[in-house]
N, C-alpha and C positions, 0 to 999 in steps of 0.2 A: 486418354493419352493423345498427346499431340501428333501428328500425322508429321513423316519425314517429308521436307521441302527438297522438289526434285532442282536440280542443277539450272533452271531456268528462272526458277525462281530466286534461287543461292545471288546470280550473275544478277537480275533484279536488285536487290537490295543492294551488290555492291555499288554497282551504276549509282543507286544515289546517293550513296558516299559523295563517289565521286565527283557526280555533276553538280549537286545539290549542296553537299558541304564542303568540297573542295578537297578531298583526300586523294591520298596518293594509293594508285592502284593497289601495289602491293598490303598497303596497310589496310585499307576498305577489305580487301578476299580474306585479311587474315579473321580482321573482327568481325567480319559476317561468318564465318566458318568455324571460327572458333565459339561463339557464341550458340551459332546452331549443333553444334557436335554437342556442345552440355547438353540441351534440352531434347534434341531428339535423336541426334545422333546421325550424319553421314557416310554415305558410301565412297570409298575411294575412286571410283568414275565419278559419281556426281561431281565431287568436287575437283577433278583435272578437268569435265568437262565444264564446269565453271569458270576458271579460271580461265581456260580456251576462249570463254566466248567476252571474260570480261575485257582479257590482254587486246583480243584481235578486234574488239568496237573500240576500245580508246583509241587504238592504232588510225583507225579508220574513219571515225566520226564525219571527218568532212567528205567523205564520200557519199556517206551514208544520209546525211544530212540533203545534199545536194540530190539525192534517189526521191527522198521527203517533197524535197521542193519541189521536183518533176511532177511525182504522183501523186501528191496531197491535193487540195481545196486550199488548204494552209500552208504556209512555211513552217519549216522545220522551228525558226527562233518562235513561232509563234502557238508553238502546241501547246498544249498542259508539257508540265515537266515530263509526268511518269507515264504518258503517253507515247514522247518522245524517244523513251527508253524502251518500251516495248516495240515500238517501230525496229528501231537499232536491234532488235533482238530478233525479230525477224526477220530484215532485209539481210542482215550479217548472216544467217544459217541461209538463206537461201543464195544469196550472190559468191559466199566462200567454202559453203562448207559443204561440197560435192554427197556427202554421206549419210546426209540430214534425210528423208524425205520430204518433200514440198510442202504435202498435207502434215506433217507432224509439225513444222515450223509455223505454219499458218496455224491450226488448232492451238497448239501449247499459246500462241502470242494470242488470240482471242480470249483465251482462259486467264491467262496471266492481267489481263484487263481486266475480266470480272471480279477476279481473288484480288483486285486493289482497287474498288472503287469507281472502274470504269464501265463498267456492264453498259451504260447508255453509248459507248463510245468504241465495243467489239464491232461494229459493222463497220467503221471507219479501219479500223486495224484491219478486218477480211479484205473491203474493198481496195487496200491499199497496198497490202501482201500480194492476192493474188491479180492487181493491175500489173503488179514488177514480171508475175510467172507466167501474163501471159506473151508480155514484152522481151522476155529474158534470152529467148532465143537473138534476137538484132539487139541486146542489148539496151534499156532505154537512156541509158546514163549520156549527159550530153556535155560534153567538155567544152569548156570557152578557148575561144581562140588563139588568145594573147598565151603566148606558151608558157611562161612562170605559172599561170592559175591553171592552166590544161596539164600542168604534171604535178600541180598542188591539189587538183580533185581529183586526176585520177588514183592517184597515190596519198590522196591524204595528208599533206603537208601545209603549215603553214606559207604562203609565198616568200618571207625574206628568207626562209629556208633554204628553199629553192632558189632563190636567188643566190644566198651565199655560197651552194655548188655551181651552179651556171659560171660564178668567177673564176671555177678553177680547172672544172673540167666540163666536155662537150653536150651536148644535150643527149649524147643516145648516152653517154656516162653516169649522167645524172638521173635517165629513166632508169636503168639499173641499180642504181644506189637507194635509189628511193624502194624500188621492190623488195631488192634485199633486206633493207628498214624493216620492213612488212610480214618478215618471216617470224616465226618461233623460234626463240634461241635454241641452240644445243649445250650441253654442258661442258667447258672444259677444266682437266685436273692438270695441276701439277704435282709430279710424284717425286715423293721426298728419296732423293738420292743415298741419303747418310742411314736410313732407315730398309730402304728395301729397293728392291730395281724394276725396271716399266715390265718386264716377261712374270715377275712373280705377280703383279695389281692384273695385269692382264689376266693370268692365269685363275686367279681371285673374284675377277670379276664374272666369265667363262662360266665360272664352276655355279654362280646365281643365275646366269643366263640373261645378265648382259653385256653385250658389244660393246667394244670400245674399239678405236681405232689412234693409231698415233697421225700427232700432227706433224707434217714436213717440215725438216729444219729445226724443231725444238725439241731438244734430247729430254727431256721431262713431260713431253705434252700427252696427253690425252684427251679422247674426244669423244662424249655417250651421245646417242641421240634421246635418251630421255633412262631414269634411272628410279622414280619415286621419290622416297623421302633419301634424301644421300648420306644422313648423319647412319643409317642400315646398311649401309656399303661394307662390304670386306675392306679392315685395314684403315677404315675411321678411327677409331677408337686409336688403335696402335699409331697412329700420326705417319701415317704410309703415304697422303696425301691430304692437297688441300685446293678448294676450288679455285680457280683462276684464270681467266682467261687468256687465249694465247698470244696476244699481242702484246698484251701488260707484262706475262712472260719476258718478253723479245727487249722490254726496258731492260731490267736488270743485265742481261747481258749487253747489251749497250756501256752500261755500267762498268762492266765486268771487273768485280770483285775480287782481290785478293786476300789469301790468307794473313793475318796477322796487321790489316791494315785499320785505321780507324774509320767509320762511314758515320755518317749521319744523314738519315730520312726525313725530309724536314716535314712532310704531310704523311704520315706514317700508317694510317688507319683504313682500312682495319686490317692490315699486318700483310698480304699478300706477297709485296715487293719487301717490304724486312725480312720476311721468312726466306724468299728466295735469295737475296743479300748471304745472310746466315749458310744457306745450306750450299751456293758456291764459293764460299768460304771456305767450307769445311768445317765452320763454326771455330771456327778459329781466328781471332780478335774482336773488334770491340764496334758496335752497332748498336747508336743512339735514335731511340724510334722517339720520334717528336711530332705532337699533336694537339691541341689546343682546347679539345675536348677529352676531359679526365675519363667521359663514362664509353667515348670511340677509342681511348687508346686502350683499355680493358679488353678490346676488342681482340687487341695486337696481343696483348699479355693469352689468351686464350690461344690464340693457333698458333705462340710461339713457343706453350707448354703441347699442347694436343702433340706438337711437329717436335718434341724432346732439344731443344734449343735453345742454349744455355750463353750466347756469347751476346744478346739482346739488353741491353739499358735504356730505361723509360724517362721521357722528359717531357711533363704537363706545360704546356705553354705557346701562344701564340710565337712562330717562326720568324715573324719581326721582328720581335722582342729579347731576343733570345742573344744578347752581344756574347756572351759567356764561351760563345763555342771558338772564337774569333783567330783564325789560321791553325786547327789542330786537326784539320779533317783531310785525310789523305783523297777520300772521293766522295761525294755530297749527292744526294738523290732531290730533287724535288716533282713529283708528283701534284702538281699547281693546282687545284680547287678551277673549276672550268663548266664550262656547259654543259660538259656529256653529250654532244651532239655526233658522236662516236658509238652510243649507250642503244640509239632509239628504241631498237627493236627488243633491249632489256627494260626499257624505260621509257614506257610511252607518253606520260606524263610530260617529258621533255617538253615535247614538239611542239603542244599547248602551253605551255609555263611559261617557257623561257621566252626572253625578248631582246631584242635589239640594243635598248636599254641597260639591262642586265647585264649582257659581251661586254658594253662599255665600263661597264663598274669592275667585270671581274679585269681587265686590261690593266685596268690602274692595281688591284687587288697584283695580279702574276707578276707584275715591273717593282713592287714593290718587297714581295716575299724572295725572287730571283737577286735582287740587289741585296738584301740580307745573306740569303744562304750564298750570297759568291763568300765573304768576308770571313766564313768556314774553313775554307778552303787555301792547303799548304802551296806555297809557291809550286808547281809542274803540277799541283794537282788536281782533279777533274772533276765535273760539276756537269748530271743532266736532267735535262730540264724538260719535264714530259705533258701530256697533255689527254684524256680521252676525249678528243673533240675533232672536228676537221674545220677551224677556219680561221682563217687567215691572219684575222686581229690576235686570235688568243695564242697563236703558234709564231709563225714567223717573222710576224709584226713586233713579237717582245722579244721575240732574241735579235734583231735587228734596232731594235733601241735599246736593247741592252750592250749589243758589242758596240755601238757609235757611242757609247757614254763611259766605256772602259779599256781602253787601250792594251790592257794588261791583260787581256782574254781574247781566244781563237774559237774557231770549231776545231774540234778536237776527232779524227778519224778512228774508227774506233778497231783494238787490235783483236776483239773477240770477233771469230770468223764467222759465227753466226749470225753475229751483230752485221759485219760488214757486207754479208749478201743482198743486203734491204737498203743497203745505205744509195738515196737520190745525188746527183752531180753537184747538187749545195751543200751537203754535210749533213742532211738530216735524213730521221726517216720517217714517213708518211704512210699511217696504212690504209688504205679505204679498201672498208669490207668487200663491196661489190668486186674486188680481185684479187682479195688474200682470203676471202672466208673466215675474217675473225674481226672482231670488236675495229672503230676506228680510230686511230691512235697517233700522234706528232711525239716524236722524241728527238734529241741533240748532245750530244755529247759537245763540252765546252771545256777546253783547259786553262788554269790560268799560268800565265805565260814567264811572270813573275812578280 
């Protein structure tokens, strides 16, 4: 019988997903986890503490890397791959993870070497681990100068990264932004209104023995700090809630939704902001979820039935394309396809993937789906145009070539009171995590004028 693989080794095999084939975090923990569960079966620690350790090295790599180049013979680019990896699996539990012991980080990453072919290469990994522990007190990590790469290794970021917050905000703003990146998400719900109230989920929750706390300012919000598998939650099943975070929330009311009006979503998937659309409604009128991929609007179609919501119409189709809708939308959602540089700390993938390149394609991509979904929209009526990213080209850059090219459209001030506490002296609103404690988010509410 196969022996169970402990959580060091689980984070092992994702890594080389990862680095080696180029998978996305998420999906490398599922297939190494799911695979291993057949055959020999995992414990639910192993596998949270897996995921811990995969999340918090993607996050971190260039830290970790630059620890490599300190205390190696070698550079970091220049190890064996799956050497590299077990390096990162070390210095990560020893520099983050306060609870570890020293000696079990260093043993397990020596071991982990030999169970892959390294055994000639465990005294490189000892001598390398315990060089950091016995530096670790002064720290050995040595930061470059030039401040864009001194908050790029400390924190792990690529440099244009850091560069494109250095544009907007202060440098002690942006060491903050970047920590916060760094964190473990928490979970947040939106609880379905039409269905049951935040004291009764609350109550539901209590009663399993987990906390939730509400978030300020969003009559729907709540907040776990970690919860297991969430489809086991009281009031799953009965469509009492659905995941989402609270900033994404804070669009739709932006929005703010009437009953009996016509909406259309023009990037709809996978349902969060249509369902919220729906449920301050009252589910009363007519909400066209529009998506471009058949097997993500599916998506929409599932937590529009889970969430008993019935006033939702589905349209398969690129939102360019789409002239058919052309002045019959009382108010128009677009949720633009963007960076997610709002995401990181869900999505650590980002940081590493995306490029400068990239921003430039999706620019042309949002100026062109925004000039579409105006043509939706009924004379006085409103149009916003959202983003989870925080910069500049993808946010305020295309609403500012969008109103210089249309005469016939304003910012539009928005009359939902929730909406309007967030709202900046330009007409929009900007969330950066490191001061609202939630995902980072650019919305606008735009009216057309006639």
């Amino acid at each position: 019988m196969a022996s169970t693989p402990d959580s060091r080794s689980l984070a092992f095999l994702a890594l080389k997903n990862i680095y080696q084939q180029k998978a996305y975090t998420d999906v490398a923990l599922n297939r190494v986890i799911k695979s291993t569960s057949k055959s020999t079966g995992i414990s639910q620690a192993d596998r949270s503490f897996a995921c811990e350790l995969v999340y918090g090295i993607v996050r971190r790599q260039r830290t970790l890397d630059a620890l490599i180049d300190l205390l190696g013979k070698k550079k970091a680019a220049q190890q064996p791959p799956d050497l590299r990896i077990i390096l990162h699996l070390g210095l990560y539990q020893l520099r983050y993870l306060d609870r570890i012991p020293a000696s079990a980080a260093v043993n397990t990453s020596v071991e982990l070497a030999k169970n892959n072919g390294l055994a000639k290469l465990g005294g490189v990994v000892n001598g390398l681990l315990r060089g950091y522990i016995r530096q670790a007190d002064s720290d050995p990590l040595q930061l470059p100068e030039a401040m864009i790469a001194k908050l790029g290794v400390k924190h792990s970021f690529p440099d244009w990264i850091v560069e494109t917050w250095l544009e907007q905000l202060s440098i002690e703003e942006v060491d903050r932004l970047l920590a916060w990146f760094n964190q473990s998400p928490k979970i947040d719900l939106r609880v379905n209104s039409l269905k049951t109230s935040m004291t009764e989920v609350e109550t539901a929750f209590k009663a399993v023995g987990v906390e939730a706390e509400r978030i300020p300012n969003l009559p729907q919000g709540l907040r776990l700090e970690s919860a297991g598998a969430v489809t086991d939650l009281p009031g799953y099943k009965q469509g009492w809630w659905v995941i989402q975070d609270a900033s994404a929330q804070l669009v739709t009311h932006l929005l703010d939704p009437q009953p009996g009006e016509t909406i259309i979503d023009a990037c709809a998937a996978p349902g969060g902001k249509t369902t919220h659309i729906a449920e301050l409604m009252g589910d009363r009128g007519k909400i066209i979820a529009c998506d471009r991929a058949a097997k993500r609007l599916n998506k929409v179609r599932e937590n529009a039935a889970r969430l008993q919501l019935n006033s939702i119409q589905f349209e398969v189709g690129d939102s360019r394309d789409l002239a058919q809708f052309a002045n019959i939308a009382d108010r128009v959602l677009l949720d633009a396809p963007c960076s997610g540089l709002g995401t990181l700390h869900k999505r650590p993938d980002i940081r590493w993937r995306q490029t400068s390149q990239g921003i430039e394609e999706l620019f042309t991509l949002q100026k062109e789906l925004l000039e579409q979904a105006a043509t939706w929209v009924k004379p006085k009526g409103i149009l916003v145009y959202a983003t989870c990213t925080l910069n500049i080209l993808e946010n305020e850059k295309v609403i500012q070539s969008f109103l210089a090219n249309n005469s016939n459209w304003s910012i539009q001030f928005p009359a939902d009171g929730i909406a309007e506490s967030w709202l900046a002296t330009e007409g929009w609103i900007k969330v950066y995590p490191h001061q609202h404690n939630m995902d980072g988010f650019f919305m606008v509410g735009l009216v057309r004028d006639w």
